[in-house]
Structures are given as structure tokens and as C-alpha cells.
The first five atom37 places (N, CA, C, CB, O) and aatype in JSON, in Angstrom:
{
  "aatype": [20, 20, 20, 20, 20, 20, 20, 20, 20, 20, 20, 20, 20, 20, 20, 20, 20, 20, 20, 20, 20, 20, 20, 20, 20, 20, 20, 20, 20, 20, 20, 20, 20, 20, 20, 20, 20, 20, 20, 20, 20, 20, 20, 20, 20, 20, 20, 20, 20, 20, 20, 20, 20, 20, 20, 20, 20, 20, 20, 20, 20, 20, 20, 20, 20, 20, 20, 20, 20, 20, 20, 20, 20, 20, 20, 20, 20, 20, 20, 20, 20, 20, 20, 20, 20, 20, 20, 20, 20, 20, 20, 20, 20, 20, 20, 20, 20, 20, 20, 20, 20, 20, 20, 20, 20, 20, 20, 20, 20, 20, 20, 20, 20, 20, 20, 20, 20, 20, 20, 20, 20, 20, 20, 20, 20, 20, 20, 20, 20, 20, 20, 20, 20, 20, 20, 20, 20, 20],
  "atom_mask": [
    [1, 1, 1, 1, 1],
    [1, 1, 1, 1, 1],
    [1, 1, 1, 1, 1],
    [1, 1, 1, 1, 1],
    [1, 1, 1, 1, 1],
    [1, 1, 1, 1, 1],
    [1, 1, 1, 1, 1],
    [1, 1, 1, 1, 1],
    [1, 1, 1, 1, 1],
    [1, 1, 1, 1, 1],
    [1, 1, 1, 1, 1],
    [1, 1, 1, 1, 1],
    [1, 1, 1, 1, 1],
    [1, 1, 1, 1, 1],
    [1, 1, 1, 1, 1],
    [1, 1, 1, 1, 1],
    [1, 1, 1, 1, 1],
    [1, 1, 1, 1, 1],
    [1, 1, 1, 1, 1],
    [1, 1, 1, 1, 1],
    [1, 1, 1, 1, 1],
    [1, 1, 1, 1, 1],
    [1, 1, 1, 1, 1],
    [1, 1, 1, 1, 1],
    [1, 1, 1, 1, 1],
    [1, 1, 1, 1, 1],
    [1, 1, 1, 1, 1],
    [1, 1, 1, 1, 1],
    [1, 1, 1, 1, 1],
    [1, 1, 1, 1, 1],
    [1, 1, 1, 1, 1],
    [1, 1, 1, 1, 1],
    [1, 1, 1, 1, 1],
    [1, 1, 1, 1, 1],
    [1, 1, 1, 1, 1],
    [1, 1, 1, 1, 1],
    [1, 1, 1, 1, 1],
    [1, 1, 1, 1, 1],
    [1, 1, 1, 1, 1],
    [1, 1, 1, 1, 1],
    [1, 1, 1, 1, 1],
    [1, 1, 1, 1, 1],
    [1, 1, 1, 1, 1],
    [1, 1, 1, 1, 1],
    [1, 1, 1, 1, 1],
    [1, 1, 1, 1, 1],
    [1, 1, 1, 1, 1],
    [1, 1, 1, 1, 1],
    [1, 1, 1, 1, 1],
    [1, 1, 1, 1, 1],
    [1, 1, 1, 1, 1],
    [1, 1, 1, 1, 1],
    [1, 1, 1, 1, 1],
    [1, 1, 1, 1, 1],
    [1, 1, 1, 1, 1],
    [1, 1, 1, 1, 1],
    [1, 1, 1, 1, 1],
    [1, 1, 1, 1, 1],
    [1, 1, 1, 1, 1],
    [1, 1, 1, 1, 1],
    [1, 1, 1, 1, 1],
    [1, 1, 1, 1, 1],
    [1, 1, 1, 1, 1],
    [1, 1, 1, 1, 1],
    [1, 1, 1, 1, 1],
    [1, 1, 1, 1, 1],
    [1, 1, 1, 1, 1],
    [1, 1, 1, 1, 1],
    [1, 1, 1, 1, 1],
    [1, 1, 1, 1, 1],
    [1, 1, 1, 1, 1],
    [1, 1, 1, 1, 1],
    [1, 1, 1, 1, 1],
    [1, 1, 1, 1, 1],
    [1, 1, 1, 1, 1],
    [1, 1, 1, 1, 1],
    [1, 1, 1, 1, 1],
    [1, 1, 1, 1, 1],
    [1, 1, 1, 1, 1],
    [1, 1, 1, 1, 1],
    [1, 1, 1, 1, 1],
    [1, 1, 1, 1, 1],
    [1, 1, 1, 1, 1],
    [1, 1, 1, 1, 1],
    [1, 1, 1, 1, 1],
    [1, 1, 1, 1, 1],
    [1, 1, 1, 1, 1],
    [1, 1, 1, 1, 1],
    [1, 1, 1, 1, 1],
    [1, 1, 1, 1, 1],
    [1, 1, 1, 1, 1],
    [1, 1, 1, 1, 1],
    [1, 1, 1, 1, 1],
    [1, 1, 1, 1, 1],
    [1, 1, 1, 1, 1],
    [1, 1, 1, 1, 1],
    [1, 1, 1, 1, 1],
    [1, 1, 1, 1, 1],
    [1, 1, 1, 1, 1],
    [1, 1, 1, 1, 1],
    [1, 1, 1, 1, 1],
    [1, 1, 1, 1, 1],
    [1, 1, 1, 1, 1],
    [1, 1, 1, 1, 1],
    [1, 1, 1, 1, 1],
    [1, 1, 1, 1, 1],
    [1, 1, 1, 1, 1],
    [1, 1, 1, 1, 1],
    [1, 1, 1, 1, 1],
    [1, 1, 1, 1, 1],
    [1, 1, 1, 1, 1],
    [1, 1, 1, 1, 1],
    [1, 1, 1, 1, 1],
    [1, 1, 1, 1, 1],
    [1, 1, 1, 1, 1],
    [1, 1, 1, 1, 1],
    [1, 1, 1, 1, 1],
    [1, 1, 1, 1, 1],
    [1, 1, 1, 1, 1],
    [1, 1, 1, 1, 1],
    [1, 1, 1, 1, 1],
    [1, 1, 1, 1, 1],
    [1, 1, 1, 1, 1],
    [1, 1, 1, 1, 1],
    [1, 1, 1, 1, 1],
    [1, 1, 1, 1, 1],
    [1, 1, 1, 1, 1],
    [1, 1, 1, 1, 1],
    [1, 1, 1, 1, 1],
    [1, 1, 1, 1, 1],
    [1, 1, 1, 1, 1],
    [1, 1, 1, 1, 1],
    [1, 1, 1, 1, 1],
    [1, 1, 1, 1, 1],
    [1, 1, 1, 1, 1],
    [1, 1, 1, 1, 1],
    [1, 1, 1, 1, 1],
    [1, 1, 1, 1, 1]
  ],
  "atom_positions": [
    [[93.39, 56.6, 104.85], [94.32, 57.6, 105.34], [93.69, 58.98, 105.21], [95.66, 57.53, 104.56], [93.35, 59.18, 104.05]],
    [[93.46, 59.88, 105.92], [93.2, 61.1, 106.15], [94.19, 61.87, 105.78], [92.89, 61.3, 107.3], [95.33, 61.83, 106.26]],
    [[93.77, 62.65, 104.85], [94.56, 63.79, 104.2], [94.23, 65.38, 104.69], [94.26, 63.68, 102.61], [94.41, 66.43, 104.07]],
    [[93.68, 65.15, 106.06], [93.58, 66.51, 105.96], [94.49, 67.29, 106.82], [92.31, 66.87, 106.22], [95.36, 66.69, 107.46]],
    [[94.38, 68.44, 106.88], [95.6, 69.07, 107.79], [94.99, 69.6, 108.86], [96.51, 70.22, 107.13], [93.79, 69.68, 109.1]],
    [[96.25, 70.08, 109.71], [96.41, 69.66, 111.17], [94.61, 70.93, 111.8], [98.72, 70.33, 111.99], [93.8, 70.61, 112.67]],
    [[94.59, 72.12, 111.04], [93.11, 72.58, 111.14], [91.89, 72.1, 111.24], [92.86, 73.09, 110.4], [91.04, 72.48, 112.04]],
    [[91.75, 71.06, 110.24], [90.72, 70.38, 109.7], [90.51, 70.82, 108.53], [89.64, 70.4, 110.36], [89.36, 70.75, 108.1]],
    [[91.48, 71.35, 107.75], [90.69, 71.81, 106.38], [90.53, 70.64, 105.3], [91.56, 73.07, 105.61], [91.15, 69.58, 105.35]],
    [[89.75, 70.92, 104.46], [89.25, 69.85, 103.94], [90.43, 70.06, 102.5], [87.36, 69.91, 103.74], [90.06, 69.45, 101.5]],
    [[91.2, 70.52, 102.41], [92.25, 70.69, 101.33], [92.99, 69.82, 101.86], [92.94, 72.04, 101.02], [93.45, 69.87, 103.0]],
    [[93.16, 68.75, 100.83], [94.18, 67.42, 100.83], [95.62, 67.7, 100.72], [93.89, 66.46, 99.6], [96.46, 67.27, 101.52]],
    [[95.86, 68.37, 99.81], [97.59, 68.57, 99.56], [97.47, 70.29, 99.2], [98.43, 67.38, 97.87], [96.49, 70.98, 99.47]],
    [[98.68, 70.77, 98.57], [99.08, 71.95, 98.59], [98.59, 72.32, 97.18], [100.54, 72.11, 98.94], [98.28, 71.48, 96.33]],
    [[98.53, 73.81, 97.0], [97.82, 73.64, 95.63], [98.71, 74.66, 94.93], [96.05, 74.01, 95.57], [98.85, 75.81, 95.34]],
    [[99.36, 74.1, 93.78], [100.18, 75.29, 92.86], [99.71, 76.03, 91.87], [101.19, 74.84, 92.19], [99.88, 75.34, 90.87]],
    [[99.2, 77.06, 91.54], [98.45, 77.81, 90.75], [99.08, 78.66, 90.14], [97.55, 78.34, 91.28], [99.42, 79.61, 90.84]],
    [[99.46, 78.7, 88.79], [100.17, 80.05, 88.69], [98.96, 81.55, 88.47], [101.31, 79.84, 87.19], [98.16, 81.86, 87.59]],
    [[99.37, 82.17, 89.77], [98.62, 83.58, 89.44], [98.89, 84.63, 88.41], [98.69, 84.32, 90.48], [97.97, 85.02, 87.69]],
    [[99.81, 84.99, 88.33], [100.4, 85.96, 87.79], [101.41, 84.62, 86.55], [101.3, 87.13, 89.18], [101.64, 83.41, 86.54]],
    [[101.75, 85.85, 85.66], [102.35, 84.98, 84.55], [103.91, 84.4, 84.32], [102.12, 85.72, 83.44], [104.37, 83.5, 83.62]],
    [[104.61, 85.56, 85.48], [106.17, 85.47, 85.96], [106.06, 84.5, 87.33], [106.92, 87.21, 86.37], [106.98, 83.69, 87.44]],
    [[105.03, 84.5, 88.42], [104.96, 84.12, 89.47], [104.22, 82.43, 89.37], [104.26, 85.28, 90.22], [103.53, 82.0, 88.44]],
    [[104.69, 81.61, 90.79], [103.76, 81.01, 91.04], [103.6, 80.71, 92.52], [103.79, 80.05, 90.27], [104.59, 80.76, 93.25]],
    [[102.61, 80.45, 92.9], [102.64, 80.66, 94.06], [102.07, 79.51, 94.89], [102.08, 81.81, 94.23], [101.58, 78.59, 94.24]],
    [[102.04, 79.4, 96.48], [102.18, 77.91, 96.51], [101.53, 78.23, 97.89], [103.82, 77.02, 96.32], [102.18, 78.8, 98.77]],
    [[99.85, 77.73, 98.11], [99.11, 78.14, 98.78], [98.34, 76.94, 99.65], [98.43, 78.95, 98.0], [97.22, 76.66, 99.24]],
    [[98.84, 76.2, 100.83], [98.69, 75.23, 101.48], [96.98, 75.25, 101.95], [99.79, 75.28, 102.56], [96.56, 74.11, 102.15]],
    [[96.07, 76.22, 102.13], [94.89, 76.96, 102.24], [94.25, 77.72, 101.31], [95.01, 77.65, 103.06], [94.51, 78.87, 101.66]],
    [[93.8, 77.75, 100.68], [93.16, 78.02, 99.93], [91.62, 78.73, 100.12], [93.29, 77.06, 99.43], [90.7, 78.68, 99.3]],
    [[91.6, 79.66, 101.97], [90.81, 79.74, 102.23], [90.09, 81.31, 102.62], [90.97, 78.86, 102.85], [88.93, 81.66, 102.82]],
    [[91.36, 82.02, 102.61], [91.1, 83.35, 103.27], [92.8, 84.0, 102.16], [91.14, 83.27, 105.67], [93.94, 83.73, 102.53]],
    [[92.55, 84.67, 101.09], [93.64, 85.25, 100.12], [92.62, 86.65, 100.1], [94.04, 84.23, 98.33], [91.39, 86.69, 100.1]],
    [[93.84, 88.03, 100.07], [93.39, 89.21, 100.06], [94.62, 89.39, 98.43], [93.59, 90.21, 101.83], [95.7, 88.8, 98.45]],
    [[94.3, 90.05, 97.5], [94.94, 90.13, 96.07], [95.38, 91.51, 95.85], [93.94, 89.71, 94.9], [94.79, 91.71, 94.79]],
    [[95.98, 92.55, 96.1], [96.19, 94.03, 95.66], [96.59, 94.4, 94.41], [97.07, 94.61, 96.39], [97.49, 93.66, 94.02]],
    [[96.24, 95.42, 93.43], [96.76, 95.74, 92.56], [96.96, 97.11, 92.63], [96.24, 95.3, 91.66], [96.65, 97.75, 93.63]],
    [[97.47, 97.62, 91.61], [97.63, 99.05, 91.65], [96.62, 99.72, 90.68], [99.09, 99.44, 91.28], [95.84, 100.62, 91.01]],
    [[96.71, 99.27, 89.64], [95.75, 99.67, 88.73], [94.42, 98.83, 88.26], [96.48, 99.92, 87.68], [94.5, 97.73, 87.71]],
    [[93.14, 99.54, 88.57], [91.99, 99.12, 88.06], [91.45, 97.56, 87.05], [91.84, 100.25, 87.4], [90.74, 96.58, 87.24]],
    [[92.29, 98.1, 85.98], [92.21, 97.18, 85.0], [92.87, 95.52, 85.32], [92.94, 97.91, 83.83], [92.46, 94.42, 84.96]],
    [[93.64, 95.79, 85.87], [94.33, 94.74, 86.4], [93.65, 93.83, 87.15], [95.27, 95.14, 87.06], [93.66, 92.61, 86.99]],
    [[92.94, 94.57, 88.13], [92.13, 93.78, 89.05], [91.09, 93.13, 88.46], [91.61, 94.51, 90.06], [90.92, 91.93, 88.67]],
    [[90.15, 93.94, 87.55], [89.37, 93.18, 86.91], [89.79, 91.88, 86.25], [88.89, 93.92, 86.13], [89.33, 90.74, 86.29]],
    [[91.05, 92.56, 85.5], [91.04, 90.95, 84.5], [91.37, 90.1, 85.32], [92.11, 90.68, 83.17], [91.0, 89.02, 84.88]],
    [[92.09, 89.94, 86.71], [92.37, 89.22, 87.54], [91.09, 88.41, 88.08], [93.05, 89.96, 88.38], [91.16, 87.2, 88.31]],
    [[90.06, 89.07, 88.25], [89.03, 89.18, 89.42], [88.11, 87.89, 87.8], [88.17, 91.54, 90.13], [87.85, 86.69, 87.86]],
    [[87.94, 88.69, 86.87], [87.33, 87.38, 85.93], [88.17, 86.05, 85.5], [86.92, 87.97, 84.53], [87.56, 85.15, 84.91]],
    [[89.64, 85.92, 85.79], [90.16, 84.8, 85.36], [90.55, 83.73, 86.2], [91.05, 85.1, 84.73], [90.92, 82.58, 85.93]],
    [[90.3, 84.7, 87.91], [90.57, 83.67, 88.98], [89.47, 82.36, 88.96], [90.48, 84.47, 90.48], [90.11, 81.31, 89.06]],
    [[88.53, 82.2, 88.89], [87.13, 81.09, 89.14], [87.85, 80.09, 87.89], [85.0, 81.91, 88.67], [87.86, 78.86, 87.97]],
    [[88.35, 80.74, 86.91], [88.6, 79.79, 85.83], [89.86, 78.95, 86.1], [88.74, 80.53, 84.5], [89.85, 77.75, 85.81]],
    [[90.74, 79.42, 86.53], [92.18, 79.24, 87.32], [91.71, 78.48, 88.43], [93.01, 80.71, 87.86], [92.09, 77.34, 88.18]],
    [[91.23, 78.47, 89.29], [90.71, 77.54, 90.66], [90.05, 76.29, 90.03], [89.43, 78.42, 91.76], [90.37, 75.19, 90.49]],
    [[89.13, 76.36, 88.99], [88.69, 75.27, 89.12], [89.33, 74.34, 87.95], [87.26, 75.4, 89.18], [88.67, 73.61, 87.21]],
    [[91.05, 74.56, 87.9], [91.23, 73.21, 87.19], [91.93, 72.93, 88.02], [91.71, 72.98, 85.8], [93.03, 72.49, 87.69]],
    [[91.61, 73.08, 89.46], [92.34, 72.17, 90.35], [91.06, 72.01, 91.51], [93.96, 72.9, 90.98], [91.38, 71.66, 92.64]],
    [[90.06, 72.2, 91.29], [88.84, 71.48, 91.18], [88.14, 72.5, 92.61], [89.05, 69.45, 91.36], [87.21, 72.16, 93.35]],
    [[88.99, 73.88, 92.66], [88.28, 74.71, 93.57], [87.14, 76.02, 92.91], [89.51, 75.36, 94.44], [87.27, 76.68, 91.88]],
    [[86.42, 76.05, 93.59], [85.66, 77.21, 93.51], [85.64, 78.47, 94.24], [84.68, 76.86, 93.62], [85.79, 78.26, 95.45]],
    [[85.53, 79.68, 93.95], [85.26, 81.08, 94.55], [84.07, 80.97, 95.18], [85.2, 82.25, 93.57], [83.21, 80.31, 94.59]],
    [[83.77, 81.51, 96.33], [82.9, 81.99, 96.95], [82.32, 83.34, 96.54], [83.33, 81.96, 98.04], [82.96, 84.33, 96.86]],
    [[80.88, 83.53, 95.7], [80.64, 84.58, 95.19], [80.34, 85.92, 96.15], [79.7, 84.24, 94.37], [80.64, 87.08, 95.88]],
    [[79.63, 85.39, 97.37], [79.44, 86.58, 98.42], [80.23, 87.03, 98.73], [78.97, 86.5, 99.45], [80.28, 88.25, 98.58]],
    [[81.32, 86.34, 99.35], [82.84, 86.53, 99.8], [83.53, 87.54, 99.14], [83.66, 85.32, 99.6], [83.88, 88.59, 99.68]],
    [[83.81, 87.14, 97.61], [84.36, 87.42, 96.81], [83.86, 88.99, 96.21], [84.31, 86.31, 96.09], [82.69, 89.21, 95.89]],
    [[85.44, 90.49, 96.09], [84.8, 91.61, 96.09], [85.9, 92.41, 95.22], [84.4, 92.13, 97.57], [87.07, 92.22, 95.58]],
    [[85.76, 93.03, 94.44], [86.63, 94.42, 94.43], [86.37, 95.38, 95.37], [86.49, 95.18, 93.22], [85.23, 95.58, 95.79]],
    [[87.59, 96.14, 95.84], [87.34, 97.16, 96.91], [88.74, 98.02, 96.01], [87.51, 96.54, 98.97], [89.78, 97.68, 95.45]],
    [[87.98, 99.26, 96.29], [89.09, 100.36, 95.62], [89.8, 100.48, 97.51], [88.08, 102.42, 94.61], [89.2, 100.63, 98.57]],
    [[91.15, 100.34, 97.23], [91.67, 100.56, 97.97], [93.66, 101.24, 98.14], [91.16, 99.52, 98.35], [94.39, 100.84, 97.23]],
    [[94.13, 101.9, 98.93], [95.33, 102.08, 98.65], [95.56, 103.56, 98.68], [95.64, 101.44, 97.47], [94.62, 104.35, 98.51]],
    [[97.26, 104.1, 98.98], [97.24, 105.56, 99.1], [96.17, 106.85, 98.32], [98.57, 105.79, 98.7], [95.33, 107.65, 98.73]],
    [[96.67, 106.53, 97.19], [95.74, 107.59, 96.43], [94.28, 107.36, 96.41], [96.12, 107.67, 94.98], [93.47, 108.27, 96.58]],
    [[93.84, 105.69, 96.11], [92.16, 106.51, 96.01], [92.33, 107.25, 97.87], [90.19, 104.76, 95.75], [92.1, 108.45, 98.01]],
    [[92.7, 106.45, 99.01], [92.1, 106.88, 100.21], [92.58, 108.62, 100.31], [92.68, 105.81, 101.55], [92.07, 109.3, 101.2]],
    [[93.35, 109.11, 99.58], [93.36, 110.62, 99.62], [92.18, 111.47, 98.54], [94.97, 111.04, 99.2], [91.64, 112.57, 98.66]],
    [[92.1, 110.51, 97.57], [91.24, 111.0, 96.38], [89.37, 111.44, 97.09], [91.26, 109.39, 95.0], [88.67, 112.44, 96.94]],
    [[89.06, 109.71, 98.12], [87.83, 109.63, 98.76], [88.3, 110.73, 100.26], [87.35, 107.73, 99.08], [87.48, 110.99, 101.15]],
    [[89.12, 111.01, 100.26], [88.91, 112.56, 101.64], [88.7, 113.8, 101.29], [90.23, 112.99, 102.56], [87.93, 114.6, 101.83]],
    [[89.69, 114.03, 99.96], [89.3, 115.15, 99.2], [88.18, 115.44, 98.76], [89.84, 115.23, 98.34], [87.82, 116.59, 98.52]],
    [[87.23, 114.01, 98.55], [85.52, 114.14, 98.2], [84.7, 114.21, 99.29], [84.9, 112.92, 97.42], [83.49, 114.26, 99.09]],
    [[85.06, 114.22, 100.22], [84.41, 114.27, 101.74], [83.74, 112.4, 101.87], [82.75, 115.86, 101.81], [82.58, 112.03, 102.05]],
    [[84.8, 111.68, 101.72], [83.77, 110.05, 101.29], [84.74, 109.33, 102.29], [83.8, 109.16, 99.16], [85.5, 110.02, 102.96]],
    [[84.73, 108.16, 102.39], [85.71, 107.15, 103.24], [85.42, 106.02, 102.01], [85.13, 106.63, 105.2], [84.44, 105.91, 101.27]],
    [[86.82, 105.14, 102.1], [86.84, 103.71, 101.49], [86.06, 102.4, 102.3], [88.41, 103.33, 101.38], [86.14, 102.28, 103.52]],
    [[85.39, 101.58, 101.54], [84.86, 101.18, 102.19], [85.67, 100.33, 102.93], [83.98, 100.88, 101.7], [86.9, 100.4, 102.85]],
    [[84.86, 99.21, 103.97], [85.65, 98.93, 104.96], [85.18, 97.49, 104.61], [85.47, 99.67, 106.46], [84.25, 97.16, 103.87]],
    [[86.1, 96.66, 105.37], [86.08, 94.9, 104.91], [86.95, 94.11, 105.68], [86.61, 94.55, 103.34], [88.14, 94.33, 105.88]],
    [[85.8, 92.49, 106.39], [86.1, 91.83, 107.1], [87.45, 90.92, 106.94], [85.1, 91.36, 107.23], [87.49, 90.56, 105.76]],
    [[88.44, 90.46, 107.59], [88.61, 89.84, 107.19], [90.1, 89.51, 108.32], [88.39, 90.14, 105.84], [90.88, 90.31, 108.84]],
    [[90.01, 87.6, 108.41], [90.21, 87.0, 109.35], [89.76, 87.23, 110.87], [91.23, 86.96, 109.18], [90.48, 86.57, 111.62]],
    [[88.73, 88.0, 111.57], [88.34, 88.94, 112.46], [88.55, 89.74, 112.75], [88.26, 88.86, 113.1], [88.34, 90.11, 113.9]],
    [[89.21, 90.62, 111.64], [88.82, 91.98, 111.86], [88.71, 92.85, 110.35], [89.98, 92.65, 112.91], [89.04, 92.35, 109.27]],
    [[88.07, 94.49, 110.55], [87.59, 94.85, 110.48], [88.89, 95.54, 109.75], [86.75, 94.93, 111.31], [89.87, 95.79, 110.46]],
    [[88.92, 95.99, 107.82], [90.31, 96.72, 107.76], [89.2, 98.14, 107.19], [91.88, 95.87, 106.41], [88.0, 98.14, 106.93]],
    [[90.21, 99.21, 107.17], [89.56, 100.37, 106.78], [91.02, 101.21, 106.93], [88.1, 100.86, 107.78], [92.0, 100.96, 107.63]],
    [[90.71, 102.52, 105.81], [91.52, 103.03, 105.7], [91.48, 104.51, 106.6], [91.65, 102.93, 104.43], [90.38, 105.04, 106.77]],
    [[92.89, 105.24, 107.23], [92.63, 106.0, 107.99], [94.05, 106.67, 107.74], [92.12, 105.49, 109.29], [94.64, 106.61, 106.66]],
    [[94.66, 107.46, 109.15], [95.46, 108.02, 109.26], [96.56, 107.52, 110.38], [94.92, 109.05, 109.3], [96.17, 107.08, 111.46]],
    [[97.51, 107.58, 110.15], [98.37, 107.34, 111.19], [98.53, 108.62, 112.42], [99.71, 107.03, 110.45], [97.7, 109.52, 112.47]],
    [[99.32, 108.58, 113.08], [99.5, 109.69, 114.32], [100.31, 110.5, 113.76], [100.13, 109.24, 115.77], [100.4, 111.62, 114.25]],
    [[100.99, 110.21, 112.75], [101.93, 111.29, 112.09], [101.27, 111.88, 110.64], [103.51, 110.54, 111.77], [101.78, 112.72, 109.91]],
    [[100.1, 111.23, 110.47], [99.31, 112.0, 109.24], [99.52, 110.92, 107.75], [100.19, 113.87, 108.94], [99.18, 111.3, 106.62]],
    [[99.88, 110.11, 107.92], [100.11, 109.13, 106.44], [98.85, 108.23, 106.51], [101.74, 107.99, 106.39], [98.11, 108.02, 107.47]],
    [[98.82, 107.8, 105.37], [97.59, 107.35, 105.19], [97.78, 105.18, 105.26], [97.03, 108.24, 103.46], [98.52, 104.63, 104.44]],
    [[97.2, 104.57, 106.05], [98.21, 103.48, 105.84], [96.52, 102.85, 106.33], [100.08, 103.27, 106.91], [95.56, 103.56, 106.65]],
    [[96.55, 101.82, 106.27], [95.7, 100.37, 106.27], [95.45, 100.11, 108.05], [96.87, 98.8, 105.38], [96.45, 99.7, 108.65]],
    [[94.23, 100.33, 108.85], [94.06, 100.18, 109.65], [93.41, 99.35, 110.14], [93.97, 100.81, 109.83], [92.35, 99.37, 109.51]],
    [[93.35, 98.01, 111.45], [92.5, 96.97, 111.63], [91.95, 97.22, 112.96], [93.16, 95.64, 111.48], [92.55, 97.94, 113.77]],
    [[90.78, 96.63, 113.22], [89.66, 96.76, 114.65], [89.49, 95.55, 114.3], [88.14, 97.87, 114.86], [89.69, 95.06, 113.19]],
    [[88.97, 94.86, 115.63], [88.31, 93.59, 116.31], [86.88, 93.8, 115.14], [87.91, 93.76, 118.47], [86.4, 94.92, 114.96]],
    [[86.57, 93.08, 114.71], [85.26, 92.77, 113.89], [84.36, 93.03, 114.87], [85.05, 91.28, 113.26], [84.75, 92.45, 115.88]],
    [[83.16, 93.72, 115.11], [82.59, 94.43, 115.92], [81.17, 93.39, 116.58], [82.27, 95.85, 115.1], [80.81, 93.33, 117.75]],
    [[80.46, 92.52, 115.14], [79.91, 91.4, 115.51], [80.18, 90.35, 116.79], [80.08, 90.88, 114.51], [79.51, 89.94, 117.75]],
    [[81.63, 90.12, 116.22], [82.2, 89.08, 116.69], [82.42, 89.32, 117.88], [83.18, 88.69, 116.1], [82.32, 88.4, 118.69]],
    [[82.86, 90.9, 118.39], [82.97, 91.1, 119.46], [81.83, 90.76, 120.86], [83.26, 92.19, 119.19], [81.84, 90.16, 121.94]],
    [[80.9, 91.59, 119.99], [79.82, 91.94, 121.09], [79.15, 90.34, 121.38], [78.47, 93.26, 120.42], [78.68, 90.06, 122.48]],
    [[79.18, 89.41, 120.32], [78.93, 88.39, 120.55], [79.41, 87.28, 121.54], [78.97, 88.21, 119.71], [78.65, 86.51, 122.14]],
    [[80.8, 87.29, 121.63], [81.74, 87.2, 122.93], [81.44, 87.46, 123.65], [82.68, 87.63, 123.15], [80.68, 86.62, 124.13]],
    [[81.58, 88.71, 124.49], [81.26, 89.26, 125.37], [79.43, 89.45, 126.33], [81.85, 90.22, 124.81], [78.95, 89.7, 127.43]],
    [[79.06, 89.12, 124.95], [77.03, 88.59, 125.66], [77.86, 87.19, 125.97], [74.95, 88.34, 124.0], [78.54, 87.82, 126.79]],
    [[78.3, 86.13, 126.03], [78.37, 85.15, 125.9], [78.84, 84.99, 127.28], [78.95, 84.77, 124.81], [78.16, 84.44, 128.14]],
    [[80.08, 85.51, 127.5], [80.72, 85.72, 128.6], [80.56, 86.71, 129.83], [81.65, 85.87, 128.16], [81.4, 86.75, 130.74]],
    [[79.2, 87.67, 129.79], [78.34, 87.79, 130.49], [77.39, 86.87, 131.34], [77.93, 88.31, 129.91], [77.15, 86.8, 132.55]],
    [[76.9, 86.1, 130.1], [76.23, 85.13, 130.59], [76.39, 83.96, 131.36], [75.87, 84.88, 129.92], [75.58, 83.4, 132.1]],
    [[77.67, 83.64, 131.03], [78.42, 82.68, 131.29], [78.92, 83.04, 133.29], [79.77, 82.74, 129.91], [79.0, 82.28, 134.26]],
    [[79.16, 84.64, 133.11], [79.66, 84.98, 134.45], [78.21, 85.31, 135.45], [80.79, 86.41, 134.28], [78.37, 85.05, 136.65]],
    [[77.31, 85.66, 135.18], [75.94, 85.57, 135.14], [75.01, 84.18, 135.84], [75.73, 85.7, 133.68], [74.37, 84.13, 136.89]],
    [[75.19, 83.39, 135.06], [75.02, 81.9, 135.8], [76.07, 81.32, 136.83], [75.0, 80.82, 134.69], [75.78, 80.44, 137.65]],
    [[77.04, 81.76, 136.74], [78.09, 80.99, 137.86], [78.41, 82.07, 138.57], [79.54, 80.2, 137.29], [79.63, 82.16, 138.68]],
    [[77.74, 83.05, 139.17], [77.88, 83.83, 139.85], [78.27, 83.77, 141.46], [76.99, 84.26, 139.55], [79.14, 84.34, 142.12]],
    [[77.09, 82.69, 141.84], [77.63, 81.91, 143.1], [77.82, 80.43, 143.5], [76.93, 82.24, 143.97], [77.73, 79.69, 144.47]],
    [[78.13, 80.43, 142.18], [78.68, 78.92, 142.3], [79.69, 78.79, 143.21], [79.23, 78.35, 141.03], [80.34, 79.8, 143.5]],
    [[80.03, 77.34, 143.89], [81.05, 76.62, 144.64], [82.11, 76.19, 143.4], [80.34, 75.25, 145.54], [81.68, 75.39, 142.56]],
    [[83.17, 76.58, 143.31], [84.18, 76.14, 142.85], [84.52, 74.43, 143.61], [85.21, 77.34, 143.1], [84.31, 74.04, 144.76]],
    [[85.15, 73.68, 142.38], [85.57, 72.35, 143.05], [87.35, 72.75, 143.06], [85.0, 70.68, 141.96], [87.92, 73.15, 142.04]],
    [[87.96, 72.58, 144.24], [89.78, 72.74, 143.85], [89.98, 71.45, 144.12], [90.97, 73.84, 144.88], [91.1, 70.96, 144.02]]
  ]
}
């Protein structure tokens, strides 16, 4: 019997983890999680106890993947006031970074992943490129 789900992911059943110590949370994928905190410290101890937490249900972190990013109202006013930007980070295909709204607030902004794009689009050049005068069959 095949346990996998309707994606193909290779996660058999659902996985219950408690993250937090009041919470638990109930994560069918286990493949793409973004974590926010407010304060520094937090994240860290979070960021060292997750790998230990995953693998007694026999998952592992991805170390490349895997990042602190200062992010959120104040540092992104703190890094303008320094003349700096927050850094910016992939994720599900696109591209998040912090900016401004049209009315001046500072809020969480996403673009098409820029790779991914241009990669498409050579593709589908090419694609229109070779069948240029082709005979259609109707």
C-alpha cells in the first residue's frame, strides 16, 4: 500500500510536533515552514532545538535551506535609517523582501523568483522558436 500523498511527497502520515510549549501543531508537509519571532533570542533557541525536535519523528533540517533572517517592522525601519535593506529570501517561487507600501508602511513584499523566471521564458522562446512554422494537426 502506498502511503504517499496525493503530491508525491514522500511523508507517509501527518506529523504532530509540539513547537512551542502551549501549542501544537499539525503539519501534513513537512517541507517548505517559514517560523517568525519577535525577539532575537527566541529565534535562536528555536533555530537550535528544531533538528532535535524533527528527528524524533525521524525528520531532518536541511542545513543550506535552513536560515535566520532579521526581519519585521522595526529592524526594516532600523536597516533604512542605516542606509542598508533586509536581506531578501526565496521562498515557494518567489522572492520576499522588505519595502514600502503606496501609503508609506512598511509590510512584507513578494516578486516572481527571478531565476525561475528567466528560465521559463528561454524555454518558451525556444519552444516558440522551433515551431515557428510548423503545420498544426486540428
Amino acid at each position: 500500500m502506498d502511503h504517499r500523498l496525493d503530491n508525491g511527497s514522500g511523508v507517509s502520515r501527518e506529523v504532530h510536533a509540539p513547537f512551542c510549549e502551549q501549542h501544537w501543531g499539525k503539519f501534513p508537509m513537512l517541507t517548505h515552514l517559514v517560523f517568525t519571532f519577535e525577539r532575537q533570542d527566541e529565534a535562536n533557541r528555536f533555530f537550535n532545538v528544531l533538528p532535535k525536535r524533527l528527528s524524533k519523528y525521524g525528520l531532518e533540517m536541511h542545513a543550506e535551506k535552513s536560515q535566520l533572517i532579521r526581519a519585521g517592522l522595526g529592524s526594516a525601519q532600523r536597516a533604512h535609517q542605516q542606509g542598508s535593506r533586509l536581506p531578501t529570501f526565496n521562498f515557494l517561487g518567489f522572492t520576499c523582501y522588505w519595502g514600502k507600501s503606496r501609503k508609506g508602511f512598511w509590510r512584507l513584499k513578494l516578486t516572481s523568483r527571478r531565476d525561475r523566471f528567466t528560465a521559463k521564458l528561454k524555454g518558451l522562446r525556444k519552444f516558440l522558436r522551433d515551431n515557428l512554422n510548423t503545420k498544426h494537426a486540428r
